[in-house]
Residue, then its C-alpha position, 0 to 999 in steps of 0.5 A: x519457894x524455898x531459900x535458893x541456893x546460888x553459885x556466885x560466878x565467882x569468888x572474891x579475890x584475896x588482896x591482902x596487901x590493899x585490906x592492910x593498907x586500909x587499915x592503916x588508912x583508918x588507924x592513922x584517920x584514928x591517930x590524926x583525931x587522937x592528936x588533935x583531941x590531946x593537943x585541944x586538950x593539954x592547951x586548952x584544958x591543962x594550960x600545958x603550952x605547946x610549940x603549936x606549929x610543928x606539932x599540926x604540921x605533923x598532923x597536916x603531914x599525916x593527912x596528906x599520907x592518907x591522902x596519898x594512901x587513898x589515891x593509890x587504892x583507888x588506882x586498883x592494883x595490888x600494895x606492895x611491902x614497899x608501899x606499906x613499909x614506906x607508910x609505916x616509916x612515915x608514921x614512925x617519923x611523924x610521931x618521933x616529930x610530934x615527940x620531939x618537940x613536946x618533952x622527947x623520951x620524957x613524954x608518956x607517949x613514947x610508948x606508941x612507938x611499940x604498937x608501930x612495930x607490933x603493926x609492922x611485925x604483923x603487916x610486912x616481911x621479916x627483913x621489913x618489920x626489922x626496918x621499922x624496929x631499927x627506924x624506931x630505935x633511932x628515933x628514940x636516940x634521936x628524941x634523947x638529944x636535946x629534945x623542946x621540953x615540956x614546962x609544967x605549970x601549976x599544979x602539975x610541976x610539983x608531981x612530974x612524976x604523978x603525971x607521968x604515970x597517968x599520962x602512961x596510963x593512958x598510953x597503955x590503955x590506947x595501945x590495948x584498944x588499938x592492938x586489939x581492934x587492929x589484930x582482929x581486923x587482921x584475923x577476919x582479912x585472914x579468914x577473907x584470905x584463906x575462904x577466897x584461896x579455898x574458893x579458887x583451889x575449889x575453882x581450879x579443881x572444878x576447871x581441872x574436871x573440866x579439862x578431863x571431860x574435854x579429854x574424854x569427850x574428845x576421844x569419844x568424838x573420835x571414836x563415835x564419829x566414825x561409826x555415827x557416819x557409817x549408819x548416818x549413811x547406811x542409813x540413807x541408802x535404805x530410805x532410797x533403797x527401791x524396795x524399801x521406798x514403797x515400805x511407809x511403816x519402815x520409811x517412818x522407821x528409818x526417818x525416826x533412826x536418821x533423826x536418833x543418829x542426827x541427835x547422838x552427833x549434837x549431843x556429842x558436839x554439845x558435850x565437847x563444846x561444854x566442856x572446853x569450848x563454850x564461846x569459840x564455835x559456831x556462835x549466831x546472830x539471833x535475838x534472846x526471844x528467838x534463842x529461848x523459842x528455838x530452844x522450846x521449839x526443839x524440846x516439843x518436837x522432839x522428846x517432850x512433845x506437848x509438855x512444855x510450857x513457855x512463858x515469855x515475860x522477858x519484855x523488849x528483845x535483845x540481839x544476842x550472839x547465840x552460845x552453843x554451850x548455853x544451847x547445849x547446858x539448858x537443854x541439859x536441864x529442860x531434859x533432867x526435868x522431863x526425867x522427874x516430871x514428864x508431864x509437864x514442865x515450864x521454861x519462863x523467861x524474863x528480865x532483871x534490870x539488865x539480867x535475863x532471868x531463865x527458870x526451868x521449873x517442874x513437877x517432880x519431887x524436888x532437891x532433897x537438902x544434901x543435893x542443894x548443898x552441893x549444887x554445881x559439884x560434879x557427880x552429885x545427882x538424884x538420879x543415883x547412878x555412876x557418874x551423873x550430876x554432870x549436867x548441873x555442874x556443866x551449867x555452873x561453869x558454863x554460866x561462870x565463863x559467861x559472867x552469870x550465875x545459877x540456884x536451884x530451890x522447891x517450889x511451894x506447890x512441889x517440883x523444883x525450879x532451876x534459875x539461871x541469870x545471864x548479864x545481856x551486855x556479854x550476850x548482847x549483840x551491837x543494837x537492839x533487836x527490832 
């Protein structure tokens, strides 16, 4: 079979505020390694002495942030500006801190405070990103009075400046790297973003046909129910009409009418339960075997008799609540594959850990590429008339409201197959089926 096509139930929700904390998250687990690393290295290595204390307190201090940060991601709702913008300032403090007690302005690393307000430019509102600038500028005032200076031994005290500039260097190139690898994590959030606004804009246009199917169907129920009545009744007076009784041909004639009429009133129920309505009327308690056998039975009694195939591989029964939107939408499909293969067709059900799997195959000649690409859109069909390609998009959102989902693919051995994947714990009933 080749690659399926699949609708996810559905998209994935934009949530910058939660992807920005994230990456500050990681930035300042970069910041802790990076500090930790330099202090190793300008004690151990230079011989460069340090006021040890405060420095780690610092590095302590932005561990438990990240802590903190951690904790409030895992709580599920949204960060706010507020949130962000107090982390950022907590990092402007720390490193204004560490600056301080290791040679103030003086000290190369003085730079970093740049790529804090580049970060908070990037991140947070106009009026927030300014806080950062100002909190930045007074942090420099700050490291201009009176800051711990650093003492150079040998050899480094004959070349402050030589120093300087290699430890500027090295400034620069950290403040490259990280720009770089912080923006484009924020270019592919915004890509994230703006797919998963694309995705709900396309969801809520897909609703808004929905909503204009249920108007439409609803005032063709209005306008059908009466007349459907009428020869719903007329009906019966002629199966009991005296002269019409002893008439078999014409008493198999009106059986065949009042069946015809019977149906007409369930598909126009079926439509306006799809199209608005798809857990709210009627539902029943049976199990998934009885559901899908019912379903069968129906089709072979009616209008594909003795050309479908039932294969029940679904294992242990499950209570359901039956859905007569679900009802409705795979009676839709059973029926759109006995269009292109009315000789046979196969409904095989089964299970995948706690997914039902339900596959609508057939013998007919397949989705051509175009049609599995728009798979789930409305009025995209292979039947070529006005208004069709309803019945797949039906399928797509009832199964979106239910939390499943659907492909569609060809078979190998020619004919396509439609997949349908339900979740059991929303279908399922309390208990198990006996």
């Amino acid at each position: 079979m080749t690659s399926p096509t699949i609708l996810p139930s559905a998209p994935a929700e934009a949530n910058a505020g939660r992807r920005n904390m994230t990456l500050l998250i990681q930035l300042r687990w970069l910041a802790v390694g990076g500090q930790l690393a330099t202090i190793g290295v300008v004690t151990g290595v230079m011989g460069i002495k340090l006021p040890l204390a405060p420095l780690i307190a610092a590095v302590a201090m932005l561990i438990a942030i990240n802590v903190a940060s951690l904790a409030l991601l895992r709580r599920g709702r949204t960060v706010t500006n507020a949130e962000l913008t107090a982390a950022l300032l907590f990092d402007v403090g720390a490193l204004g801190w560490q600056l301080y007690h290791s040679g103030g302005i003086a000290n190369p690393f003085a730079s970093l405070f740049l790529l804090q307000v580049v970060i908070g430019a990037i991140l947070l509102t106009p009026a927030s990103s300014w806080g950062i600038v100002v909190a930045a500028l007074i942090a420099i005032g700050v490291l201009a009075i009176d800051p711990t200076p650093l003492v150079l031994p040998e050899p480094y005290s004959a070349d402050p400046m030589g120093m300087y500039l290699q430890g500027s260097l090295v400034c620069f190139l950290l403040i490259a790297i990280l720009l770089v690898a912080f923006v484009t994590r924020i270019s592919r959030n915004l890509r994230q973003r703006d797919a998963a606004l694309a995705a709900t804009r396309q969801r809520a246009a897909e609703e808004d046909h929905i909503v204009r199917m249920g108007l439409l169907a609803s005032g063709a129920a209005h306008e059908l129910g009466t007349p459907l009545s009428t020869l719903s009744v007329l009906i019966g007076d002629w199966k009991a009409a005296p002269t019409l009784a002893k008439e078999s041909e014409l008493q198999e004639d009106l059986a065949e009418m009042d069946a015809a009429v019977r149906r007409c009133k369930a598909i126009v129920s079926g439509i306006l339960m799809s199209a608005g309505e798809a857990r709210g009327e009627a539902p029943q308690l049976t199990t998934m075997r009885a559901f899908l056998t019912e379903l069968v039975d129906e089709a072979r009694a009616g209008r594909m008799p003795a050309t479908v195939e039932f294969n029940d591989l679904f294992g242990p029964d499950v209570a359901i609540v039956s859905d007569p939107a679900l009802r409705q939408v795979i009676g839709n499909v059973m029926d759109n594959a006995s269009e292109v293969s009315p000789d046979w067709i196969a409904v095989t059900a089964s299970r995948d850990a706690d997914m039902a799997v339900i596959e609508i195959s057939d013998r007919g000649p397949g989705f051509s590429d175009e049609m599995i690409g728009r798979f789930g859109q409305p009025y995209s069909s292979t039947k070529g008339r006005p208004g069709g390609g309803l019945g797949l998009f039906l399928l797509v959102n009832v199964l979106r409201k239910l939390g499943g989902s659907a492909s569609v693919a060809n078979r190998d051995a020619g004919g396509a197959a439609v997949r349908i994947t339900l979740p059991l714990a929303l279908l399922a009933a309390e208990g198990e089926a006996a």
